[in-house]
C-alpha positions in Angstrom: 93.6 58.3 -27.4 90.6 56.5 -28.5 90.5 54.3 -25.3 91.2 57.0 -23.4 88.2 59.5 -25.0 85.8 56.5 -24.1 87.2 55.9 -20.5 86.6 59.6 -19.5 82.8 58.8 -19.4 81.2 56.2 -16.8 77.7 56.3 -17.2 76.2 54.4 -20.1 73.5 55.7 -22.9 71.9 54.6 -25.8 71.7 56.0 -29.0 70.3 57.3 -32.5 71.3 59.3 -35.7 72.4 63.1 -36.0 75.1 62.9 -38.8 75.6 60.8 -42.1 78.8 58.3 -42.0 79.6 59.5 -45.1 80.1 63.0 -44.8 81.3 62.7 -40.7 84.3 60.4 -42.6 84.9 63.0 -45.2 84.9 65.9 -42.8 87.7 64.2 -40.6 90.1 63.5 -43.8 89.6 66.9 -44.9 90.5 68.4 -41.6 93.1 66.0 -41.3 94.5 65.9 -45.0 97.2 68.9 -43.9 99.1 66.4 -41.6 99.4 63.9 -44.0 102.6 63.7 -46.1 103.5 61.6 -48.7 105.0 59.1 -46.2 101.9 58.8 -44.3 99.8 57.9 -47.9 98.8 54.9 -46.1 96.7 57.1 -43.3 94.7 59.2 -45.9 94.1 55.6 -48.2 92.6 54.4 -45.3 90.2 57.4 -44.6 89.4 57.9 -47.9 88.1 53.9 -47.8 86.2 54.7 -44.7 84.0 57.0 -47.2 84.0 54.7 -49.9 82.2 51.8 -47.3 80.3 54.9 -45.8 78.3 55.1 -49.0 78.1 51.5 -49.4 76.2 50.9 -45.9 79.2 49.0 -43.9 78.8 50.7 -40.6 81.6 48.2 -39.2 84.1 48.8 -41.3 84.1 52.6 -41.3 84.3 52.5 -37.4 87.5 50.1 -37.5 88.6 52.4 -40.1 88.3 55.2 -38.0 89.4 54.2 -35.1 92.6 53.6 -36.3 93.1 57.5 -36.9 91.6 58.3 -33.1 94.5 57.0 -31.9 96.4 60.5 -32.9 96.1 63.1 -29.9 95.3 65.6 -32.7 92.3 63.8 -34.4 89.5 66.6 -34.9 86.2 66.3 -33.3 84.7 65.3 -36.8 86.6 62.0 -37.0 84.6 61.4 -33.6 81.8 62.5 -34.8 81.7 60.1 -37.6 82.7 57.2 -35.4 79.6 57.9 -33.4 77.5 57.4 -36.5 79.3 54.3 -37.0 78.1 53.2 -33.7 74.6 54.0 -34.2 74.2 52.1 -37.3 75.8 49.4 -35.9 73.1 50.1 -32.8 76.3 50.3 -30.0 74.1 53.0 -28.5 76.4 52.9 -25.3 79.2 54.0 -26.7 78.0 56.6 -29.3 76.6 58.2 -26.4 80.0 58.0 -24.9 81.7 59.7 -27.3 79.2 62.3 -27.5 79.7 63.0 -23.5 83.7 63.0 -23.7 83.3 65.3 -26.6 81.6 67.8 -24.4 85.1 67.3 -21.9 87.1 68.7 -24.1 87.4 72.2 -25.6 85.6 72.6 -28.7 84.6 75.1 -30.8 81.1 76.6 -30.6 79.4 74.6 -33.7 81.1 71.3 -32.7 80.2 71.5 -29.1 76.3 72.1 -30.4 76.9 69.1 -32.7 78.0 67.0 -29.9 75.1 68.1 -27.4 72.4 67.9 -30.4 73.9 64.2 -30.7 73.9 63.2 -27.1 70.0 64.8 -26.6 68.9 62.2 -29.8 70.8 58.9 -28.0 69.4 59.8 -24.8 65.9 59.9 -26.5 66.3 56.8 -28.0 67.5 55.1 -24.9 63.6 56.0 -23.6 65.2 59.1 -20.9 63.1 61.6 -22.8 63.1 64.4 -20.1 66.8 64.2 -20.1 66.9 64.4 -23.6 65.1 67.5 -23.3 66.8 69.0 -20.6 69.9 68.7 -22.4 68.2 70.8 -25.3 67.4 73.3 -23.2 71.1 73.9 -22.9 71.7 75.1 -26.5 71.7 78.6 -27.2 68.0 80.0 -28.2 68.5 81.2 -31.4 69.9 77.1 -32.2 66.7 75.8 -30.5 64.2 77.8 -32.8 66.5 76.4 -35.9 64.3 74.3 -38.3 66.3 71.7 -38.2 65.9 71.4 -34.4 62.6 71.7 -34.3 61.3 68.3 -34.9 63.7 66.7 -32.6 62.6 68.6 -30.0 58.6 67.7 -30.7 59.7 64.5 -30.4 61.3 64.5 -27.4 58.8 66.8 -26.2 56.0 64.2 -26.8 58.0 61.5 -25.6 58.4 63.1 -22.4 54.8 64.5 -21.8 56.1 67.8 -22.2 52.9 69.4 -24.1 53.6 72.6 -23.8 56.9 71.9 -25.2 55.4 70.0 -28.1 52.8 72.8 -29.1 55.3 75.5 -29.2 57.7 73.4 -31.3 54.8 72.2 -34.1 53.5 75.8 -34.0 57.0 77.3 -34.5 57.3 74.2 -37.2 54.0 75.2 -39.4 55.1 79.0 -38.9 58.8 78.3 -40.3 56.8 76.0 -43.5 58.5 73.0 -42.9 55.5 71.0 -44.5 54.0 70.8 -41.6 50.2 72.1 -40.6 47.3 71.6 -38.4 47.6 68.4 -38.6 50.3 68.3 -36.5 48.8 69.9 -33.7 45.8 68.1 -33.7 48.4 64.8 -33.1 49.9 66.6 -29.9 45.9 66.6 -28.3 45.6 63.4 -29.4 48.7 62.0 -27.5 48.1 64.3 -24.7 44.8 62.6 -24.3 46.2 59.2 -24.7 48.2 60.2 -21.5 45.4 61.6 -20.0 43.0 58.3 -20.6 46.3 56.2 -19.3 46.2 58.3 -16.2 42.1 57.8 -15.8 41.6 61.1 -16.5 38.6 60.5 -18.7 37.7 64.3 -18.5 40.8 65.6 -19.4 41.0 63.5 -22.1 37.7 63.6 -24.0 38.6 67.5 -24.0 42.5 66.8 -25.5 40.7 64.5 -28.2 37.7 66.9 -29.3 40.7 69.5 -30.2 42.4 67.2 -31.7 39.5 66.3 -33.9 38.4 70.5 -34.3 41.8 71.1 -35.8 41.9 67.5 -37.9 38.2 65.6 -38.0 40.7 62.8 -39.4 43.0 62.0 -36.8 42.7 58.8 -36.2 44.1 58.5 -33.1 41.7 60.9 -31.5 38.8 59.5 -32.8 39.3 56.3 -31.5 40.5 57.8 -28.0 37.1 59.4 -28.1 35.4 56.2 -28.6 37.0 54.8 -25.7 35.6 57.6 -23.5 32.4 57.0 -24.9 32.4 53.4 -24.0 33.4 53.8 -20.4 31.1 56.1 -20.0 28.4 53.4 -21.2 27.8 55.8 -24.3 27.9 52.9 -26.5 26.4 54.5 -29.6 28.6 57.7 -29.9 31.3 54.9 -29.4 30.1 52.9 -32.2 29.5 56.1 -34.4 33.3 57.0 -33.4 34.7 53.3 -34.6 32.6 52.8 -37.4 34.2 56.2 -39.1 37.6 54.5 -38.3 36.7 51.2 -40.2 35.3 53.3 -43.3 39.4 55.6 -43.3 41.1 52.1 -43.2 38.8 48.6 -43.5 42.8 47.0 -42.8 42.0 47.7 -39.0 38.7 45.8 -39.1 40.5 42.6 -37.2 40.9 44.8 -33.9 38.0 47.1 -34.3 35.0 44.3 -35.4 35.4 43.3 -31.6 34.8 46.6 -30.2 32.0 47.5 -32.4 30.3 44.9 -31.3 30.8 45.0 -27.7 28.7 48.7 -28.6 25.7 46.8 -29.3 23.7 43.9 -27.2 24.1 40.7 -29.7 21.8 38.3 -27.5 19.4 40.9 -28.8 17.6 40.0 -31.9 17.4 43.8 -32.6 20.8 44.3 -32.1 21.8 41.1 -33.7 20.4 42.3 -37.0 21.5 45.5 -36.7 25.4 44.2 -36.6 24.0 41.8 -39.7 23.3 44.7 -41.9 26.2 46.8 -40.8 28.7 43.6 -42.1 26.7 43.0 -45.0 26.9 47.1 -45.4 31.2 46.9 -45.0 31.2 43.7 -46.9 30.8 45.5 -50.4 34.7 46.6 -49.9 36.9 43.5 -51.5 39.6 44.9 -48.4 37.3 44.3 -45.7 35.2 40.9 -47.3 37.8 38.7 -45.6 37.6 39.9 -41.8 33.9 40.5 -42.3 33.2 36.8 -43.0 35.3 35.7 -40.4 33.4 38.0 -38.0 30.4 36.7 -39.5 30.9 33.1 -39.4 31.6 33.6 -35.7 28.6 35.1 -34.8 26.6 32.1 -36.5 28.6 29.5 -34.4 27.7 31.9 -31.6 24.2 31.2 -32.5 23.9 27.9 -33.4 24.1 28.0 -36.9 26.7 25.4 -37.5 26.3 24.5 -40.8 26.2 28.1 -42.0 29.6 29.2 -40.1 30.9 26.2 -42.2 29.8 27.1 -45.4 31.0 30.4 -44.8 34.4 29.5 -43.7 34.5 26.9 -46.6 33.8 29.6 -49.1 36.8 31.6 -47.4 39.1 28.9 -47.9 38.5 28.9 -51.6 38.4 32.3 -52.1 41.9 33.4 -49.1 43.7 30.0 -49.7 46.5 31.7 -48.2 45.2 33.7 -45.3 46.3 32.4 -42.2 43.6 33.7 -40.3 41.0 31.7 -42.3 42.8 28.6 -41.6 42.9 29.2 -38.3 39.2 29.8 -38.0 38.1 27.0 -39.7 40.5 25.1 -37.0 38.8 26.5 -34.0 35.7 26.0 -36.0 36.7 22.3 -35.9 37.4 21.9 -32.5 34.7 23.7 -31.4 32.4 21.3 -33.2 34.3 18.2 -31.6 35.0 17.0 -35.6 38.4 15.0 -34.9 39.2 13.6 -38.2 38.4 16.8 -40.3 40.8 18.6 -37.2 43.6 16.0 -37.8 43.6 16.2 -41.7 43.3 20.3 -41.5 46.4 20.7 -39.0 48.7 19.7 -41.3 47.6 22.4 -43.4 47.4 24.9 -41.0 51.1 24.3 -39.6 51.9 24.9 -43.7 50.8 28.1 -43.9 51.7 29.3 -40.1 55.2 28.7 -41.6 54.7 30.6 -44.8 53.2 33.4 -43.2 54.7 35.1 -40.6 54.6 38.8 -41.4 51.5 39.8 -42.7 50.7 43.4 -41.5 52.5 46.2 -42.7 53.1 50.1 -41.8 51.5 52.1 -44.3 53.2 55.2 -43.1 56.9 53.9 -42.8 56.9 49.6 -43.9 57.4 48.3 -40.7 56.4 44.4 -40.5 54.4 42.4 -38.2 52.7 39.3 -37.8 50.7 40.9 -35.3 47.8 43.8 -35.8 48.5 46.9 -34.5 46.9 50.4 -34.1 50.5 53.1 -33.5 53.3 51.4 -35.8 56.0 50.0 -33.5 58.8 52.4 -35.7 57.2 55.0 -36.7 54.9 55.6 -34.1 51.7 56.6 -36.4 48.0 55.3 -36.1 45.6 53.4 -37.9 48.2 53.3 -40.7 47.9 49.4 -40.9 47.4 47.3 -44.3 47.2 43.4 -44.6 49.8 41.4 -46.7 49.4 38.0 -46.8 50.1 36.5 -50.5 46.7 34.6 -50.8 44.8 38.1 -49.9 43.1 38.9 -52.9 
C-alpha cells in the first residue's frame, strides 16, 4: 500500500514542516487502536514506540516504524501524515511531498484534505517553487486562508515569490488578528520589495519601497542600508555614509563588511578626507565590540600610506590583546608579505594554519544561531538582517 501511495505520484518535490512526529504518530494509533485486537498486540507496541522515538528526535526510526502499518489498505491519512514529518526531518523532501500529492488522490475528509494541501504548499516553498506554493494556497477555502495559523505561511511564500501585494495583506491581516506582530513587519515587506526592485535596477522604485520601510520602522536595517546603496549609485556619497554609519552604531558586529563601504563614501588620497575617516575610527573605537575591526581597518590604511612601522605596532598590539582572532592573524600575514619580511612570514604561518584550524565558525545569527565562518548581512536560515555577532574564543 505504502509503495503503491508513493507510485501514484511522478513528479518530485522538496519539503518542510506542517505537523509534529509526535502527535502525527499518536493520531494514527488512536485512529487505528479499534482494529487492533489482542492478537495483533504486536502492531499497536510498535506504534506506540513510534511516539516514544517521536519525542526523543529519531526521525528514522519513527518512519520505519510507520511504514510498517502503511502497508494496511485501511491505514488513516494521519499515519501518512506522520510519515511525511518523518521525511522532513530526515530532509527526504521528495518523498514527503509525494505523500502529500497522493494524499490529495484519494478521498479525504475536508480537514485532512486541507492538512495535506497546507503540507504540500510548505514543501513546495522550501524546494524554492514559491509561486507554486502560493497558488496552491489559493486553493483552500477563504475562511482557512484568513486563519492565523496560515497567515504567516502565506507571508512567507508571498515574499518568496515577489508577491507584495500578497505579503501586505497577509502582515496587515497578521497585526489585525494580534499575533505579535506590528509595523514592524510591514516596514520588512518594503524593504524586500525594494531589495527586488534595486536587483532589477530599478533604483527609483526602490529608494521609494525603502523610505516606507524606514517611515513605518526608522530601524529596519535592511532598508537603511538598501538606501545607502541608492545613495551611492547615485554618487550621493554622504547621505550614503550618513545611512551606514547609523547601521554600524545598531550593530558594531557588521563593521568587517560595512568599514569598506564607508570608506569608499569618502576620497582617502585626500588629506581632508583621510582625517576625517581617522576621527570617525577613533570615534567607533571607544566600543570594546568594535576595537578589533577598527584597528584592523586602521592599520590598513597606515600600510596604505606608508606608515609601516605604525601598521606593525598596531597589528602587534592586536595580537596581544585578540590572541585568538583569526582575522588578526591573518592581517599581520598579509602585513608580512606585503612588507617582503620572509623569515618573520615563515615563523608566523605556522601559527596562522593553528588557529585557521581552531576557528572555523566564528559568526553567529543573533536572531536564530545559525553559524558561519563567513560575515554575512540576511542570516542564511532565518533570513533576517544585520543580526550578525562575532564569536571567536580569543575575542574579548
Amino acid at each position: 500500500m505504502f509503495e503503491a501511495l508513493l507510485d501514484l505520484v511522478q513528479t518530485p518535490t522538496l519539503v518542510a514542516g506542517a505537523t509534529g512526529l509526535a502527535t502525527g504518530a499518536t493520531l494514527a494509533y488512536w485512529q487505528l487502536r479499534h482494529r487492533l485486537t489482542r492478537q495483533t498486540f504486536e502492531g499497536r507496541e510498535h506504534l506506540l514506540n513510534a511516539v516514544e522515538r517521536a519525542l526523543r528526535g529519531e526521525p528514522r526510526e519513527v518512519f520505519e516504524l510507520l511504514k510498517r502499518h502503511a502497508e494496511d489498505p485501511d491505514a488513516p491519512p494521519s499515519l501518512y501524515f506522520a510519515m511525511a514529518a518523518a521525511l522532513r526531518r530526515l530532509d527526504m523532501t521528495e518523498r514527503s511531498a509525494q505523500i502529500h500529492r497522493a494524499l490529495l488522490a484519494r478521498k479525504l475528509s475536508r480537514t485532512d484534505r486541507i492538512r495535506a494541501q497546507l503540507g504540500l504548499a510548505v514543501d513546495t516553498l522550501e524546494m524554492g517553487r514559491p509561486s507554486l506554493a502560493e497558488d496552491i494556497l489559493r486553493e483552500l477555502p477563504r475562511s482557512v486562508r484568513k486563519h492565523p495559523s496560515l497567515l504567516a505561511v502565506r507571508r512567507k511564500t508571498a515574499i518568496e515569490a515577489g508577491d507584495w501585494k500578497e505579503a501586505l495583506e497577509s502582515t496587515s491581516l497578521m497585526i489585525r488578528n494580534g499575533t505579535g506582530h506590528n509595523k514592524s513587519d510591514i516596514a520588512d515587506v518594503y524593504a524586500r520589495m525594494g531589495d527586488n526592485a534595486l536587483a532589477h535596477d530599478d533604483a527609483k522604485l526602490a529608494a521609494r519601497s525603502y523610505r516606507k520601510a524606514l517611515r513605518r520602522d526608522e530601524s529596519n536595517l535592511r532598508a537603511r542600508h538598501g538606501l545607502a546603496e541608492v545613495y551611492r549609485l547615485e554618487g550621493r556619497t554622504s547621505r550614503a555614509r550618513k545611512h551606514l554609519m547609523r547601521i554600524l552604531e545598531d550593530n558594531v558586529a557588521l563593521a568587517p563588511m560595512l568599514l569598506p563601504a564607508i570608506r569608499a563614501t569618502l576620497s582617502i588620497g585626500s588629506s581632508r578626507d583621510q582625517e576625517k575617516y581617522f576621527k570617525l575610527l577613533e570615534k567607533l573605537a571607544k566600543d570594546e565590540r568594535a576595537a578589533l575591526w577598527i584597528g584592523l581597518e586602521q592599520a590598513e590604511l597606515l600600510l596604505g600610506s606608508g606608515k609601516t612601522e605604525r601598521s606593525k605596532e598596531l597589528l602587534l598590539a592586536l595580537l596581544v590583546t585578540h590572541p585568538r582572532a583569526f582575522e588578526v592573524h591573518e592581517a599581520y600575514l598579509n602585513f608580512l608579505i606585503e612588507t617582503q619580511d620572509d623569515g618573520e612570514v615563515l615563523k608566523h604561518i605556522a601559527r596562522f594554519l593553528e588557529i585557521a584550524s581552531l576557528e572555523i565558525l566564528r559568526f553567529r545569527c543573533g536572531n536564530c544561531g545559525f553559524l558561519s565562518e563567513r560575515t554575512f548581512f540576511d542570516c542564511p536560515r532565518c533570513n533576517r538582517f544585520g543580526r550578525l555577532t562575532y564569536i571567536t574564543r580569543g575575542h574579548t
